[in-house]
C-alpha positions in Angstrom: 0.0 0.0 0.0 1.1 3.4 -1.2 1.3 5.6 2.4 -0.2 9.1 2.1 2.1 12.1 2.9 1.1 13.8 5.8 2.5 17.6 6.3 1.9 20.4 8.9 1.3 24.0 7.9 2.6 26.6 9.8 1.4 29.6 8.1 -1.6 32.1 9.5 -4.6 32.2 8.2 -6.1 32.3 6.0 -3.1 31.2 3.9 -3.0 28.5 6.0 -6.0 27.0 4.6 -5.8 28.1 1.1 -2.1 26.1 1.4 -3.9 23.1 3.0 -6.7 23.3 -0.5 -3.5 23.3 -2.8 -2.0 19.9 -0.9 -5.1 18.3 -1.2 -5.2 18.8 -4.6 -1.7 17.2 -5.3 -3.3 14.2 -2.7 -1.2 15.3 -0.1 -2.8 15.8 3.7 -2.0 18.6 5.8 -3.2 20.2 9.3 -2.9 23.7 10.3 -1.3 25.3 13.2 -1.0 29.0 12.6 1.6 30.2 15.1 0.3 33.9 14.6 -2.8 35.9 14.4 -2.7 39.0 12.8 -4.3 42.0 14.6 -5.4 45.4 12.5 -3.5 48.3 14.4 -5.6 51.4 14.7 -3.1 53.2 12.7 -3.7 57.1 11.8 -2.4 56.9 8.2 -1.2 59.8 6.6 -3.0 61.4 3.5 -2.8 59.9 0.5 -2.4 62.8 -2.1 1.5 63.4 -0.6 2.6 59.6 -2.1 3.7 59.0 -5.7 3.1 55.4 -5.1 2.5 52.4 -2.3 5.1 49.5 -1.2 3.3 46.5 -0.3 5.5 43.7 0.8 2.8 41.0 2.6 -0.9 40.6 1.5 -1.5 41.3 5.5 -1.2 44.8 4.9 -4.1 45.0 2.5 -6.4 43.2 4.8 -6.1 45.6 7.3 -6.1 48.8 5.1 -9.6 47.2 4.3 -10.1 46.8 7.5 -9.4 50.4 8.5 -11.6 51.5 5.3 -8.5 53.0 3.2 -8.2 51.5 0.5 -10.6 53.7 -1.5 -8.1 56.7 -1.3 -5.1 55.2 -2.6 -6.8 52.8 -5.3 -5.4 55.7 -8.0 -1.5 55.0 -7.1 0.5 52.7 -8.3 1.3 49.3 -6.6 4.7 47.8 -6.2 4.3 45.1 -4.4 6.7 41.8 -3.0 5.1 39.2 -5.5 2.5 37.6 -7.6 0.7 36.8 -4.6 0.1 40.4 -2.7 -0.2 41.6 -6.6 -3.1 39.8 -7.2 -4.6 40.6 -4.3 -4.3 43.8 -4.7 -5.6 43.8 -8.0 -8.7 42.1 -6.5 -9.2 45.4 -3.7 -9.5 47.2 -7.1 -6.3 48.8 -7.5 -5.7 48.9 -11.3 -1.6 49.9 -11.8 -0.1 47.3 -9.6 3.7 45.7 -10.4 5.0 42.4 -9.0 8.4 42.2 -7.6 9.8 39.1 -8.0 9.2 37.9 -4.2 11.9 39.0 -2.1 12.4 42.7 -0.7 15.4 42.9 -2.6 13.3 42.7 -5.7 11.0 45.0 -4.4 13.6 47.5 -3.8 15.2 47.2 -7.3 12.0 47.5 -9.1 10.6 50.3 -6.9 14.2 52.1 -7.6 14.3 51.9 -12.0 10.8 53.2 -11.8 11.9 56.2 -10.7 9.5 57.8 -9.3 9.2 61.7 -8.6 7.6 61.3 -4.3 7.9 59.5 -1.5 6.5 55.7 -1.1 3.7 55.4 1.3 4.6 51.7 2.9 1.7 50.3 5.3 3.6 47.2 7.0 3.6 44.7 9.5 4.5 46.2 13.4 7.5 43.4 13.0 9.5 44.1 10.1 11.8 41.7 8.4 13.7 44.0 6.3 13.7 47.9 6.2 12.4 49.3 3.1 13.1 53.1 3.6 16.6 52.2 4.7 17.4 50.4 1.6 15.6 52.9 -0.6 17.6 55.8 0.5 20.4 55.5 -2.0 18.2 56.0 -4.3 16.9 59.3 -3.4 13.6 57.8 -2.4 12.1 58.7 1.3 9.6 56.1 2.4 6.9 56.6 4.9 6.4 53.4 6.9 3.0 52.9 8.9 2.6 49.6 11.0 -0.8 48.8 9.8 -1.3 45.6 11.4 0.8 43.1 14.1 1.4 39.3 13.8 1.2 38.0 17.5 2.8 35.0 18.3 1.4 31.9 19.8 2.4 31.2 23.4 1.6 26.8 22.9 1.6 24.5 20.5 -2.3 22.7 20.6 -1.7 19.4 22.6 -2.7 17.4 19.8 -0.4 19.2 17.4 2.1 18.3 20.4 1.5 14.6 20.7 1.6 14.4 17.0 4.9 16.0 16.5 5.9 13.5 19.5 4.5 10.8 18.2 6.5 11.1 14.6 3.2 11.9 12.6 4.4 14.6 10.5 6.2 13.6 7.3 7.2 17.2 7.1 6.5 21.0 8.1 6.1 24.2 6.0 7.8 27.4 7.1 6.7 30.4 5.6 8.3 33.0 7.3 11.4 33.5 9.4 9.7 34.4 12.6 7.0 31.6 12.5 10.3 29.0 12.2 11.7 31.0 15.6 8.3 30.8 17.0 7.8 26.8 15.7 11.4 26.4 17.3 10.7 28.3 20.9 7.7 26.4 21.1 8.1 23.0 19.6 11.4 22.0 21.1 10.1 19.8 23.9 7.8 18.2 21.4 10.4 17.4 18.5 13.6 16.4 20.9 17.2 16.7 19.0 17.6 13.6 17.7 13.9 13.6 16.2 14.9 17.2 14.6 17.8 15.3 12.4 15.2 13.1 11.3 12.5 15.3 10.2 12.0 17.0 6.9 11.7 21.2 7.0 9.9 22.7 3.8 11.4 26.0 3.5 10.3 29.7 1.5 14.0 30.7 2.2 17.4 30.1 3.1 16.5 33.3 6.1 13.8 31.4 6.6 15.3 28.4 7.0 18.1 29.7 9.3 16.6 29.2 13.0 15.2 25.7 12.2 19.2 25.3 11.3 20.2 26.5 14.6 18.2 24.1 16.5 19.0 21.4 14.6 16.6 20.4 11.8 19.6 19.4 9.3 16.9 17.8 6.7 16.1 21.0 5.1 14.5 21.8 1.8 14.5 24.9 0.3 12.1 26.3 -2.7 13.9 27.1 -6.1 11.8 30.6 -5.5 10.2 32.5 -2.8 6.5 32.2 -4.0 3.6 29.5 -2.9 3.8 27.9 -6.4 7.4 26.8 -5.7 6.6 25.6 -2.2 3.7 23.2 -3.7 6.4 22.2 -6.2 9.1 21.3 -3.9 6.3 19.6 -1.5 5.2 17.6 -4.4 8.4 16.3 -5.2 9.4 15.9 -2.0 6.2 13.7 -1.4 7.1 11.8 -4.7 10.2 11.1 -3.5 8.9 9.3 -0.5 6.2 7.2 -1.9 6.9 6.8 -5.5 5.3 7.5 -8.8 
């Protein structure tokens, strides 16, 4: 009997769940244990007419500009955002000029940069930032205005049955999104996955930075997608799962 692949999803929602629908479809199972929940920020945004154009670098910070109701005003600038995914998204909230980096901020920068633009960058962001935009755009004579719009809180516990799983060597491997859910996964999940286990288990990774803390703490079977978008996750997650159970 062929055994069925059985992964973990790290991710919030709801990309959690829209990950978990793209699995299925390549017949592999997944649960979901977001280890963050984002929270709108009651943010007092600046006005829009100042900005030549907006920096978008998670599809988190449209939610909560729709959330906050201010989305309307800044639907007539241009969109440079961190990749396809965010694009389309934003392109769905009805902004009509958007332009897709090619998925990391360093793309984002360069893009933003050859466009040049004649204002400053309006850039609504997450309270935590991985990267700083308006540092990296200085060089180029380009002053961003960074907002926090919204706050990913951590998870204080893993759900006990997550816990025993983990324990109990369910998991054929784990997804990791996002540098700061891998520290989280790795503050929280250390009883549960002991060291030796860690050497043994498969780690799915958007990144080599995301990658990096599950490195530290010993997960040495790491996988790491060709390209930082969710098309190259399912990719390598397919193959990986291939690999396992045969054609």
């Amino acid at each position: 009997m062929v055994k069925l692949m059985r992964m973990l999803i790290t991710r919030p929602e709801p990309d959690a769940q829209a990950t978990q629908e793209r699995l299925a479809a390549l017949e592999i199972s997944a649960d979901i244990v977001p280890l963050m929940t984002r929270q709108t920020l009651h943010a007092h945004l600046p006005p829009a007419e100042g900005f030549s154009a907006l920096a978008l670098t998670s599809s988190n910070a449209l939610r909560a500009l729709s959330e906050l109701d201010a989305t309307a005003g800044l639907r007539n600038k241009p969109v440079y955002a961190v990749g396809d995914r965010t694009a389309h998204e934003a392109r769905q909230l009805g902004f009509d000029h958007v332009i897709a980096a090619d998925g990391t901020l360093d793309s984002l920068v360069t893009t933003i940069a050859l466009a040049r633009l004649d204002g400053p960058v309006f850039y609504p962001a997450g309270k935590h930032l991985s990267g700083d935009l308006a540092h990296a755009l200085a060089p180029h004579g380009l002053m961003v205005v960074t907002t926090p719009v919204y706050e990913m809180v951590a998870e204080t516990a893993l759900p006990p049955a997550i816990e025993d799983q983990l324990a109990e060597g369910t998991f054929d491997a784990i997804l990791f999104y996002s540098r700061r859910t891998a520290e989280i996964f790795c503050a929280l999940g250390a009883s549960a996955v002991p060291e030796p286990d860690r050497r043994k288990l498969p780690v799915i990774c958007l990144s080599e930075n995301v990658a990096a803390p599950l490195i530290e703490h010993h997960f040495s079977r790491v996988l790491l997608a060709d390209h930082p978008s969710e098309d190259a996750m399912m990719a390598l997650a397919l193959a990986f799962a291939r690999e396992q159970t045969g054609p």
